[in-house]
Predicted model as a PDB file, atoms N, CA, C, CB and O in Angstrom, pLDDT in the B-factor column:
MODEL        1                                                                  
ATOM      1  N   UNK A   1     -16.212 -43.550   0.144  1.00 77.00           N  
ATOM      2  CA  UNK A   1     -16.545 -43.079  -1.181  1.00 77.00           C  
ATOM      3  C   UNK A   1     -15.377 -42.229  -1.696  1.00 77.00           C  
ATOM      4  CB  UNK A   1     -17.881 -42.270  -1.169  1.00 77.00           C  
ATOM      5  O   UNK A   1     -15.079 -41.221  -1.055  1.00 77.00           O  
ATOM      6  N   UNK A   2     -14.640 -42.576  -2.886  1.00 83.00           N  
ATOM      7  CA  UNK A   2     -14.055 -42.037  -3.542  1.00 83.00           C  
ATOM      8  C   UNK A   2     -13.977 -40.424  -3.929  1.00 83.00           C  
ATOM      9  CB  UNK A   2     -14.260 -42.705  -4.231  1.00 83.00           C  
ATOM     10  O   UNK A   2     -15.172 -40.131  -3.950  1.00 83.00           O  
ATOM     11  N   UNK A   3     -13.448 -39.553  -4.157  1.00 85.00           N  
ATOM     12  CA  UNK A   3     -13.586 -38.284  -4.295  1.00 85.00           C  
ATOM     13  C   UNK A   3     -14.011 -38.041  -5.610  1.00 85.00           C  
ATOM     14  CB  UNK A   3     -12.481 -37.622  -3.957  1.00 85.00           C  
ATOM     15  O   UNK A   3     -13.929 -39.113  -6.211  1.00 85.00           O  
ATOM     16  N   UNK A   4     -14.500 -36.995  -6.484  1.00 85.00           N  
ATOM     17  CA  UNK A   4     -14.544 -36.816  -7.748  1.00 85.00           C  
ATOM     18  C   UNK A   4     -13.666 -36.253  -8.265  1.00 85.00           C  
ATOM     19  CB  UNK A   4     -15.404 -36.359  -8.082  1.00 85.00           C  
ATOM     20  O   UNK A   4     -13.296 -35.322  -7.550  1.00 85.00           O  
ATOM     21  N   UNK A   5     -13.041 -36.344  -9.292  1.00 84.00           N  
ATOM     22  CA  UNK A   5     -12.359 -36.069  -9.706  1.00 84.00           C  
ATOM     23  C   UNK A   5     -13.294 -34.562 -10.840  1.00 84.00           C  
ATOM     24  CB  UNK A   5     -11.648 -37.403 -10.076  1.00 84.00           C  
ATOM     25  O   UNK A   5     -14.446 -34.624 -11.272  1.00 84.00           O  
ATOM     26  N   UNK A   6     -12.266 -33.353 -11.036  1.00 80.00           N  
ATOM     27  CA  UNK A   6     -12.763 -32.011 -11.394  1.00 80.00           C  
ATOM     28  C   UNK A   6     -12.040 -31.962 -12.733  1.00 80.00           C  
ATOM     29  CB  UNK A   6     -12.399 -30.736 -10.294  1.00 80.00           C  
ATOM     30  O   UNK A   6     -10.810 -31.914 -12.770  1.00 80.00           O  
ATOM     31  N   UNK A   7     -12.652 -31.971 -13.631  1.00 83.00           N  
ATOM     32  CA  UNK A   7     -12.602 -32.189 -15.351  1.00 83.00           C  
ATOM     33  C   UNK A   7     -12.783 -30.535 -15.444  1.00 83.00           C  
ATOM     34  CB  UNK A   7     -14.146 -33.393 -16.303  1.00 83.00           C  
ATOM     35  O   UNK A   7     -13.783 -29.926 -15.063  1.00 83.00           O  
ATOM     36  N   UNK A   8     -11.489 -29.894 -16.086  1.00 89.00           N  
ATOM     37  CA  UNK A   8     -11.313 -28.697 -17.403  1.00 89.00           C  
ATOM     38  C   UNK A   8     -11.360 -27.700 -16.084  1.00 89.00           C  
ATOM     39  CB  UNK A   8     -12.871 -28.456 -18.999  1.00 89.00           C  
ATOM     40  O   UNK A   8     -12.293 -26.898 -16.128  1.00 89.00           O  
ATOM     41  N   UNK A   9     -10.471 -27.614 -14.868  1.00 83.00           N  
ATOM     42  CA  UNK A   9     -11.014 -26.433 -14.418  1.00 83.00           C  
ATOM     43  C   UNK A   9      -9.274 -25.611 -14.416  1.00 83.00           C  
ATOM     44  CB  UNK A   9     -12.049 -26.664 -12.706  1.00 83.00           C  
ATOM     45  O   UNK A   9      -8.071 -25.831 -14.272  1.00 83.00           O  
ATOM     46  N   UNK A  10     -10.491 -24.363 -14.746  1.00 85.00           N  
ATOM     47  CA  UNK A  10      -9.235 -22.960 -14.769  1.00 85.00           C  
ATOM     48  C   UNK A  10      -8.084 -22.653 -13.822  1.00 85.00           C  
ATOM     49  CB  UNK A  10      -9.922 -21.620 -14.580  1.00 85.00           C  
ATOM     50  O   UNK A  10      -8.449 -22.619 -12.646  1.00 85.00           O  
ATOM     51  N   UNK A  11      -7.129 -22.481 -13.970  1.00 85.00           N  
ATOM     52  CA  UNK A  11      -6.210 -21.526 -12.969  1.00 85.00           C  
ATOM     53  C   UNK A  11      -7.024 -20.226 -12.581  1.00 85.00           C  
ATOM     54  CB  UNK A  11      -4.706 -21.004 -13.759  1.00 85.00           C  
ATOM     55  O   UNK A  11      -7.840 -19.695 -13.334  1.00 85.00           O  
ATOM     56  N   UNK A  12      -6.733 -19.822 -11.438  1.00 83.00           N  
ATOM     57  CA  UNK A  12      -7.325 -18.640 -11.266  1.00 83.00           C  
ATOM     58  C   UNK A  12      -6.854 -17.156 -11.673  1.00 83.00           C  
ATOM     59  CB  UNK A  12      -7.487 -18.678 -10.114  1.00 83.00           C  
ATOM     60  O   UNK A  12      -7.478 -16.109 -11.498  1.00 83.00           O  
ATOM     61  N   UNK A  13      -5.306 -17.382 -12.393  1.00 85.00           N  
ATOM     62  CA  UNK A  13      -4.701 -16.147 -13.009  1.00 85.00           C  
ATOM     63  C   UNK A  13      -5.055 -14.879 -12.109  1.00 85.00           C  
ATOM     64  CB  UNK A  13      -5.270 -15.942 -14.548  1.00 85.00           C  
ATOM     65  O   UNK A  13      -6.048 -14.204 -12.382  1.00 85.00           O  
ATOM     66  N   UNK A  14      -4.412 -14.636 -11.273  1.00 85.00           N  
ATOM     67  CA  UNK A  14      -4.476 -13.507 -10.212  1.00 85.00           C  
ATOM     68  C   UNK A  14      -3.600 -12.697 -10.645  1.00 85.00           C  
ATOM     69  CB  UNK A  14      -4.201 -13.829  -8.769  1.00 85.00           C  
ATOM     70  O   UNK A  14      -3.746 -11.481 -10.521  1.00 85.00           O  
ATOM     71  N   UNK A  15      -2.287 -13.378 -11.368  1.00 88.00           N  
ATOM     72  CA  UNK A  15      -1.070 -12.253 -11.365  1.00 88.00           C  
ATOM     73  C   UNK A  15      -1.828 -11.527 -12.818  1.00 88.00           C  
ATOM     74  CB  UNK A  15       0.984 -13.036 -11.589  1.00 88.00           C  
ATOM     75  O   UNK A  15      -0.916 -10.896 -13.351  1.00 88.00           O  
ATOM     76  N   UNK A  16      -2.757 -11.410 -13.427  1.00 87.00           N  
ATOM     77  CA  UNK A  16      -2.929 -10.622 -14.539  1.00 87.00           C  
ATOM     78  C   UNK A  16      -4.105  -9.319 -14.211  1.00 87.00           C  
ATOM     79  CB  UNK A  16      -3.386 -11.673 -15.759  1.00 87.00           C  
ATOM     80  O   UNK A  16      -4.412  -8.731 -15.248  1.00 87.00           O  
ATOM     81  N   UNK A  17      -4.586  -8.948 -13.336  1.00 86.00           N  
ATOM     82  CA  UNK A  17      -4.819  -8.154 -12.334  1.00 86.00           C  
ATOM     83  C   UNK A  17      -3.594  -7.063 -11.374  1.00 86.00           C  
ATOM     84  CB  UNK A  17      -5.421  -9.138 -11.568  1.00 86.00           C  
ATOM     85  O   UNK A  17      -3.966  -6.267 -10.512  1.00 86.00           O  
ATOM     86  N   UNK A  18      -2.576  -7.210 -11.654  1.00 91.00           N  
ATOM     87  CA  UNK A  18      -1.632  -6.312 -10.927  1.00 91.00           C  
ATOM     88  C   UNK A  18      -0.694  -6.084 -12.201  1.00 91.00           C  
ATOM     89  CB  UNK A  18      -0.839  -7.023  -9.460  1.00 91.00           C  
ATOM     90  O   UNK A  18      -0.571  -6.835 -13.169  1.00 91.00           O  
ATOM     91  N   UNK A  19      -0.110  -4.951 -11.979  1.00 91.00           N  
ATOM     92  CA  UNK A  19       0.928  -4.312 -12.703  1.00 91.00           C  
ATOM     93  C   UNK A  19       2.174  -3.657 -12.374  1.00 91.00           C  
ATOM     94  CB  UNK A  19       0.446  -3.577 -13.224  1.00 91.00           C  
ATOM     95  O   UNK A  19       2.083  -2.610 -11.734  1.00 91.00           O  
ATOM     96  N   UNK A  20       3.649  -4.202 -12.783  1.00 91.00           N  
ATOM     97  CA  UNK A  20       4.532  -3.422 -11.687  1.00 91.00           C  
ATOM     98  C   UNK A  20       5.025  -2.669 -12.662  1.00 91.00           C  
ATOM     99  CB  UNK A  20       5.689  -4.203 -10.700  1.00 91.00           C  
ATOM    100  O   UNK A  20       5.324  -2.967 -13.818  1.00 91.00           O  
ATOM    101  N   UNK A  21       5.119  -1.022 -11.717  1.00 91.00           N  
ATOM    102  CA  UNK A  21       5.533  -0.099 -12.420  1.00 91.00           C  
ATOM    103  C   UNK A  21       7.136   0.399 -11.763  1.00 91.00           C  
ATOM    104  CB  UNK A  21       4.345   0.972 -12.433  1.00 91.00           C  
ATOM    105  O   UNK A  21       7.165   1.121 -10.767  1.00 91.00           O  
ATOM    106  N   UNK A  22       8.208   0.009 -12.322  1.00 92.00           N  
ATOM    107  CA  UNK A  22       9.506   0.326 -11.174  1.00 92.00           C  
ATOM    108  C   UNK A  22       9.205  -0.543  -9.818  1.00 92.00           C  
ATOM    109  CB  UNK A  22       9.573   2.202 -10.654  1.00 92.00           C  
ATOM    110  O   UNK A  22       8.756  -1.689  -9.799  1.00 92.00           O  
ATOM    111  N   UNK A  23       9.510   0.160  -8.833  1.00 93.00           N  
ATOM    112  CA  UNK A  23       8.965  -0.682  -7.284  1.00 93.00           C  
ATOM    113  C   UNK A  23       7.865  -1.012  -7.117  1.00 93.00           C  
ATOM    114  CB  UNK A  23       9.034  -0.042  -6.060  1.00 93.00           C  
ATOM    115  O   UNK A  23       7.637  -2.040  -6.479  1.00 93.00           O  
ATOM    116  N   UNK A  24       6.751  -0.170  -7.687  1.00 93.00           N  
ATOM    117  CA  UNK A  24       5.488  -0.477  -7.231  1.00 93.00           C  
ATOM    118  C   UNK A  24       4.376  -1.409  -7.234  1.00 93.00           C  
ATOM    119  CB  UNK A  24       5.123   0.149  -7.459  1.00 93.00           C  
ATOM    120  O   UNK A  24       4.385  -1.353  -6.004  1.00 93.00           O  
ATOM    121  N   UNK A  25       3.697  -1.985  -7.407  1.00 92.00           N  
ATOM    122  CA  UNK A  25       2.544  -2.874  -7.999  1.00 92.00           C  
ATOM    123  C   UNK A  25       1.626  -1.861  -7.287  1.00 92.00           C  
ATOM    124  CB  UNK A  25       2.404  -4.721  -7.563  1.00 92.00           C  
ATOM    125  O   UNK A  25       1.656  -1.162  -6.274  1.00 92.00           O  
ATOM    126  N   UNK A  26       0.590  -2.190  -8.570  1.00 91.00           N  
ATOM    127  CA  UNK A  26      -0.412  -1.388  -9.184  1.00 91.00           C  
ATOM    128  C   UNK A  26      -1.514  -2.375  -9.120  1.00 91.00           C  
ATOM    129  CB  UNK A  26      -0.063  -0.831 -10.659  1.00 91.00           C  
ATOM    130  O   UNK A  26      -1.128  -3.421  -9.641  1.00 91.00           O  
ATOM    131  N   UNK A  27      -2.971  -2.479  -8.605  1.00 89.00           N  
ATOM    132  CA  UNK A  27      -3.634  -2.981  -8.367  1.00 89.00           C  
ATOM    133  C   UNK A  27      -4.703  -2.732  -9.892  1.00 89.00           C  
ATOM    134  CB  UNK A  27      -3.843  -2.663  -6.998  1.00 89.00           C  
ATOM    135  O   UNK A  27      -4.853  -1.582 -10.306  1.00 89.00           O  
ATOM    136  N   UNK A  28      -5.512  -4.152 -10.760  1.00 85.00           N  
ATOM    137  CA  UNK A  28      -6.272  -2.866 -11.518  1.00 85.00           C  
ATOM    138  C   UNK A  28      -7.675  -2.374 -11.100  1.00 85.00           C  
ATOM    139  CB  UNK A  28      -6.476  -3.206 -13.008  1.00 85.00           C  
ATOM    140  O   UNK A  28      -7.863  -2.054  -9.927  1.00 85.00           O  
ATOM    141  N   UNK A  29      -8.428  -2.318 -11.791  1.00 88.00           N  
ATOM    142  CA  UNK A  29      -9.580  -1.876 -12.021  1.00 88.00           C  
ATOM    143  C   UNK A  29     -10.450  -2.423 -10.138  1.00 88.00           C  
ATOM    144  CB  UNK A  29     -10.177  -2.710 -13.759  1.00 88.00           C  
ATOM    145  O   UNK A  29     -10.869  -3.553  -9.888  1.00 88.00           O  
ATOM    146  N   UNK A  30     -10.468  -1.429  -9.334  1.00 92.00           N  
ATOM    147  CA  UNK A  30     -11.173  -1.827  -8.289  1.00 92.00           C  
ATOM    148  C   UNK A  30     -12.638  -0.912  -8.002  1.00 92.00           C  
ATOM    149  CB  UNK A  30     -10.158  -1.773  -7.134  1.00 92.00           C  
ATOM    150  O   UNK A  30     -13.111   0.135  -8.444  1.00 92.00           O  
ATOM    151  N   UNK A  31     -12.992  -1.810  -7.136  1.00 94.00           N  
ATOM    152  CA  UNK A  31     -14.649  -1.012  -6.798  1.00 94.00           C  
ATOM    153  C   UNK A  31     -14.498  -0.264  -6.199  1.00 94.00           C  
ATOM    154  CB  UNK A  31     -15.804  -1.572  -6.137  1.00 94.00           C  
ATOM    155  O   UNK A  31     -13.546  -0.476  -5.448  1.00 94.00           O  
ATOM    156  N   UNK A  32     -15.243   1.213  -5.985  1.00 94.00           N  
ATOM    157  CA  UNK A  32     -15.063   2.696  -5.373  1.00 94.00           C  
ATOM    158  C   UNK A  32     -15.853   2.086  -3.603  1.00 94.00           C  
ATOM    159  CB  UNK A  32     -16.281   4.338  -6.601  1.00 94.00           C  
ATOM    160  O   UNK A  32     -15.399   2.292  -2.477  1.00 94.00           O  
ATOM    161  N   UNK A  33     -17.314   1.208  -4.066  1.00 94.00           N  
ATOM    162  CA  UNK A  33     -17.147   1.030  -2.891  1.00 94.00           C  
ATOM    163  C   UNK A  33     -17.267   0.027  -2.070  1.00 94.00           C  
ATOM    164  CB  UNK A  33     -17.588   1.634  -2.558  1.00 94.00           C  
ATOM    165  O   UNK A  33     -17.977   0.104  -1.067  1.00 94.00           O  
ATOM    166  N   UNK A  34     -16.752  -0.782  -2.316  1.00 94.00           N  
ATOM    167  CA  UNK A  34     -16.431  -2.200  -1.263  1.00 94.00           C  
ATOM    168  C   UNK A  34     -14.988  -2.385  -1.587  1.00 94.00           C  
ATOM    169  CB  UNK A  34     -17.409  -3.851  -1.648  1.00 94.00           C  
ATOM    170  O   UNK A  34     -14.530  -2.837  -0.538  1.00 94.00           O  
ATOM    171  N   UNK A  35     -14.209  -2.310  -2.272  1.00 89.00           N  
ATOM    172  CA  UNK A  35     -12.801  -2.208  -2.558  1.00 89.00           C  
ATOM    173  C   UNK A  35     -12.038  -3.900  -3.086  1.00 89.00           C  
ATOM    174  CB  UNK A  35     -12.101  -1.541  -1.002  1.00 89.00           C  
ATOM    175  O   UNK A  35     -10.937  -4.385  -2.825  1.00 89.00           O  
ATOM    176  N   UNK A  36     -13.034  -4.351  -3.787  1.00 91.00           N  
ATOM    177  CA  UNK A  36     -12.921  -5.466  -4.476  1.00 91.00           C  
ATOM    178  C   UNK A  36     -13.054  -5.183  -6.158  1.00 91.00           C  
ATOM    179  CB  UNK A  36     -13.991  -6.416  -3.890  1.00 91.00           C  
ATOM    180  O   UNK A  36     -13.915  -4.546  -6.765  1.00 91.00           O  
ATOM    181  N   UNK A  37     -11.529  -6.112  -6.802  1.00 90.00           N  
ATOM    182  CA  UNK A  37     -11.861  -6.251  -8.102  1.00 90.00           C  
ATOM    183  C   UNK A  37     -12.652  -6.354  -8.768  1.00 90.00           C  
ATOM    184  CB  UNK A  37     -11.598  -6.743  -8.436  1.00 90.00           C  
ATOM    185  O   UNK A  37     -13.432  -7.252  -8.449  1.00 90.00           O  
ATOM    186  N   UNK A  38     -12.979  -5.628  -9.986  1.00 92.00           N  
ATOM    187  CA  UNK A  38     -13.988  -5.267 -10.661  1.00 92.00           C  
ATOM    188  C   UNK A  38     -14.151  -6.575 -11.772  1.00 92.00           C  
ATOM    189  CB  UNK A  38     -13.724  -3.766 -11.247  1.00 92.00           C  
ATOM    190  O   UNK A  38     -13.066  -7.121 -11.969  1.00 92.00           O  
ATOM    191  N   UNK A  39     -14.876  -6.958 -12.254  1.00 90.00           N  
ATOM    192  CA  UNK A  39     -14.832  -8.142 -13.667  1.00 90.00           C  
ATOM    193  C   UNK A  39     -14.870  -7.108 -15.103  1.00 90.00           C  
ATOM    194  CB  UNK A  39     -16.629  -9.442 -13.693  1.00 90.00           C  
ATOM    195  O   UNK A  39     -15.305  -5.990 -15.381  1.00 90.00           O  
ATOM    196  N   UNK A  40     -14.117  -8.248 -15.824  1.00 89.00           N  
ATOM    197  CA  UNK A  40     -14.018  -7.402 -17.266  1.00 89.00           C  
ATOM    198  C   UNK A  40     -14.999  -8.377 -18.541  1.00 89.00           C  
ATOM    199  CB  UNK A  40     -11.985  -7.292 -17.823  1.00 89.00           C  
ATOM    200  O   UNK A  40     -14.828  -9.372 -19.244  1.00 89.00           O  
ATOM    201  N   UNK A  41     -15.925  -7.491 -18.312  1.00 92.00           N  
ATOM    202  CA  UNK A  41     -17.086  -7.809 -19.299  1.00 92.00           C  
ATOM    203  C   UNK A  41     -16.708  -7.350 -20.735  1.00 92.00           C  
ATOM    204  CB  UNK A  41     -18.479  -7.049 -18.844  1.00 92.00           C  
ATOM    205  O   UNK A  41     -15.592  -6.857 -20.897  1.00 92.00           O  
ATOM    206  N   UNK A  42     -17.353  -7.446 -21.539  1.00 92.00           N  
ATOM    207  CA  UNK A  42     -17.147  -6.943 -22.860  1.00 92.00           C  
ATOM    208  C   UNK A  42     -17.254  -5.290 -23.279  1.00 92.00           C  
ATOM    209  CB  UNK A  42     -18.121  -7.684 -23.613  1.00 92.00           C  
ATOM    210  O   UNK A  42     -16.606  -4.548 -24.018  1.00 92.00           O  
ATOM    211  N   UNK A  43     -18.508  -5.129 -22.335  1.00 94.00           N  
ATOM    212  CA  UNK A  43     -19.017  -3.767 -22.532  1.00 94.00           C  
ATOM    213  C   UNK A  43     -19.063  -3.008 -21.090  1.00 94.00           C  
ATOM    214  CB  UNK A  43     -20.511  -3.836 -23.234  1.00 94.00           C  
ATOM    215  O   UNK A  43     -19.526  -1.894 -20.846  1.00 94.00           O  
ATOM    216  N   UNK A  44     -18.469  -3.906 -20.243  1.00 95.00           N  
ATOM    217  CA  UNK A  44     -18.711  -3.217 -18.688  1.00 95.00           C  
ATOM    218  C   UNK A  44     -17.293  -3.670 -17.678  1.00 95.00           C  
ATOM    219  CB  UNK A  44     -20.432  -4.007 -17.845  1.00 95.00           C  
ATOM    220  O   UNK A  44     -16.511  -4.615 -17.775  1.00 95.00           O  
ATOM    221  N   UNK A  45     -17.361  -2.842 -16.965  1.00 94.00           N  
ATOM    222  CA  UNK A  45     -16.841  -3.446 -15.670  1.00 94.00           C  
ATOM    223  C   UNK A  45     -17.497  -4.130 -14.424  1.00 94.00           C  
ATOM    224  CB  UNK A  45     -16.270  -2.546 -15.169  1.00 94.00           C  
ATOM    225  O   UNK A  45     -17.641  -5.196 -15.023  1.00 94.00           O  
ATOM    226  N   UNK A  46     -17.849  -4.314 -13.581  1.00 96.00           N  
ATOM    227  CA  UNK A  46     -19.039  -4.651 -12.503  1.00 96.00           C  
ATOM    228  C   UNK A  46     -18.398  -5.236 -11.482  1.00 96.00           C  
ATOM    229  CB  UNK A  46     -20.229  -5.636 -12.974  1.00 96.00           C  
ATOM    230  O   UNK A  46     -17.448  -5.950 -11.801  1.00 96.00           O  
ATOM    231  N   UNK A  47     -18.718  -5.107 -10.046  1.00 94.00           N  
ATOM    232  CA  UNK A  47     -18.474  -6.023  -8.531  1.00 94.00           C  
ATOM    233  C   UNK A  47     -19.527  -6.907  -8.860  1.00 94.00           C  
ATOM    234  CB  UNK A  47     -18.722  -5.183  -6.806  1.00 94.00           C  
ATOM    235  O   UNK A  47     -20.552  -6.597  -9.467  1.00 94.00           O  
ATOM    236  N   UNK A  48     -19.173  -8.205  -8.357  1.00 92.00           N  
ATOM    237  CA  UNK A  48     -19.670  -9.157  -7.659  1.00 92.00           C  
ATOM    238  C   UNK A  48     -20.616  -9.050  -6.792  1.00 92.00           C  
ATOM    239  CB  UNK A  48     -18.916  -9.622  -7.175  1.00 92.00           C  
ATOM    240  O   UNK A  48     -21.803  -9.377  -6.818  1.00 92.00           O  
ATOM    241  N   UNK A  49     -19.829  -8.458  -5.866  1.00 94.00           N  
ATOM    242  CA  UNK A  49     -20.357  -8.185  -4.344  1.00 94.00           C  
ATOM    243  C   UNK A  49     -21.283  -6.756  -3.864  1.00 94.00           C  
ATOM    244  CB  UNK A  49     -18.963  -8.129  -3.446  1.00 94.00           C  
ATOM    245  O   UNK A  49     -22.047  -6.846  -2.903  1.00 94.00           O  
ATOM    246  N   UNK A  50     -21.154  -5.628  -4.521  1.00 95.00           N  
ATOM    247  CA  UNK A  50     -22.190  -4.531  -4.301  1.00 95.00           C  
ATOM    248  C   UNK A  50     -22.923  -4.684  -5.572  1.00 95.00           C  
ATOM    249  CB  UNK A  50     -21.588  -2.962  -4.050  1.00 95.00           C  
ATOM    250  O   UNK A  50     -24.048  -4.554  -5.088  1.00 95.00           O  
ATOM    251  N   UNK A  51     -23.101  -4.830  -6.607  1.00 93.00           N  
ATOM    252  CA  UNK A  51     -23.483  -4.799  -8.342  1.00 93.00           C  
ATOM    253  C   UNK A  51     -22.997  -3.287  -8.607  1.00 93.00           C  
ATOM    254  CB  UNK A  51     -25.487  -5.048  -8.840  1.00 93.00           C  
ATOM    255  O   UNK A  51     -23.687  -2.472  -9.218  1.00 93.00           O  
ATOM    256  N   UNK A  52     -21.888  -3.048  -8.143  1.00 96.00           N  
ATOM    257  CA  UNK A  52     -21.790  -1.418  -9.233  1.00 96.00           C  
ATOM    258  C   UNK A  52     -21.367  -1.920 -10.295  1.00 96.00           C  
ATOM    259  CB  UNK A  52     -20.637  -0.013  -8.849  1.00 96.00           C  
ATOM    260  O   UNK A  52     -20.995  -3.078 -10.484  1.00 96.00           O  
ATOM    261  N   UNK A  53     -21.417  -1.003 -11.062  1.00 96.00           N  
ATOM    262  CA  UNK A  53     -21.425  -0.953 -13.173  1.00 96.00           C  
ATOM    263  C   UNK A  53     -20.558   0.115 -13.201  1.00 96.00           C  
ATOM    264  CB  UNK A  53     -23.212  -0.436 -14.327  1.00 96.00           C  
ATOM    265  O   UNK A  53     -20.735   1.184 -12.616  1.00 96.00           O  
ATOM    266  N   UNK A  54     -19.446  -0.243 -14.014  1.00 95.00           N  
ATOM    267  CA  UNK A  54     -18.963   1.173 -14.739  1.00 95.00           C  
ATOM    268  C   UNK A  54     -18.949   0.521 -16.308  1.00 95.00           C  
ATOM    269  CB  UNK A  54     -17.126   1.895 -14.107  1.00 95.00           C  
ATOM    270  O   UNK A  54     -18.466  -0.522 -16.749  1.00 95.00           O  
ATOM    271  N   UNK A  55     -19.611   1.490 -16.861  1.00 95.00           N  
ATOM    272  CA  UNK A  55     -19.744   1.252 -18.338  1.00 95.00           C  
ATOM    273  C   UNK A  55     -18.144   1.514 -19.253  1.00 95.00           C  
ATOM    274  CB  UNK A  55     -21.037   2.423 -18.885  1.00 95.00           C  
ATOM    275  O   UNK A  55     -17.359   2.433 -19.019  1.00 95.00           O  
ATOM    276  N   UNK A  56     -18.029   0.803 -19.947  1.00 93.00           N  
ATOM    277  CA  UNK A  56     -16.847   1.120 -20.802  1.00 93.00           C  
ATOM    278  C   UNK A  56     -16.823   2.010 -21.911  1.00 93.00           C  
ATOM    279  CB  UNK A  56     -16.428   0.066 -21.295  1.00 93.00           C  
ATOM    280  O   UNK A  56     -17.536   1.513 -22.783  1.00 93.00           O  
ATOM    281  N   UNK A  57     -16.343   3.085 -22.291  1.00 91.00           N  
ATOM    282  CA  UNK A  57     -16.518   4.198 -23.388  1.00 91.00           C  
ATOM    283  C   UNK A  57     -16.310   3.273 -24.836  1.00 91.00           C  
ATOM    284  CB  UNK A  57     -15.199   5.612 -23.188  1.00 91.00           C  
ATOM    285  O   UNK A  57     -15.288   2.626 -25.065  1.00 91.00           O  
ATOM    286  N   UNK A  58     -17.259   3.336 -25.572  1.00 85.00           N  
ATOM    287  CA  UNK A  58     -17.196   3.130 -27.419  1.00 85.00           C  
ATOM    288  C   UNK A  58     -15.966   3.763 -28.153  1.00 85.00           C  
ATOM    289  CB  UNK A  58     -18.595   3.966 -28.242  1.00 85.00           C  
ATOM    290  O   UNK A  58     -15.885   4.975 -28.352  1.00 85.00           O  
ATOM    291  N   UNK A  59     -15.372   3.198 -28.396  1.00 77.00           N  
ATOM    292  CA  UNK A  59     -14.096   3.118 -29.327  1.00 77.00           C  
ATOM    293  C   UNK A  59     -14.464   3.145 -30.862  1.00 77.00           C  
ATOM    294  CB  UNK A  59     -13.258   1.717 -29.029  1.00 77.00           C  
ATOM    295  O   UNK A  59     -14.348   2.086 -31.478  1.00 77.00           O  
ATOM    296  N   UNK A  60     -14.922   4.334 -31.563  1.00 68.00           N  
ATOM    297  CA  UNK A  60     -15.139   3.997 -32.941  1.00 68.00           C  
ATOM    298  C   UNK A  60     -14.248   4.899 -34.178  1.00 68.00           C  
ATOM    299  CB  UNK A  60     -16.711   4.189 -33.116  1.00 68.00           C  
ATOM    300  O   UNK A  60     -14.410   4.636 -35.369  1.00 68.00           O  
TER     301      UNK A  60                                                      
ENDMDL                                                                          
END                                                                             
């Protein structure tokens, strides 16, 4: 049996998550406690993997 072929899928863009400052790279937004990248919601940040929330401050 033939394989399927995977229609419209994303790059995983990893390098837009780090930041180099001079020598350094800068990791961003991580979880306080499992130490995994956070997701960038509209109105939140959040893990995957524990469900912490950090809310994002209103800009008005």
């Amino acid at each position: 049996m033939p394989k399927k072929k995977v229609k419209n899928k994303r790059p995983s863009q990893k390098w837009k998550k780090y930041t180099i400052h001079g020598d350094q790279i800068e990791r961003a937004r991580m979880c306080p406690k499992c130490s995994v990248f956070l997701a960038d919601h509209k109105d939140r940040y959040t893990c995957g993997t524990c469900g912490y929330v950090e809310i994002k401050p209103k800009n008005k």
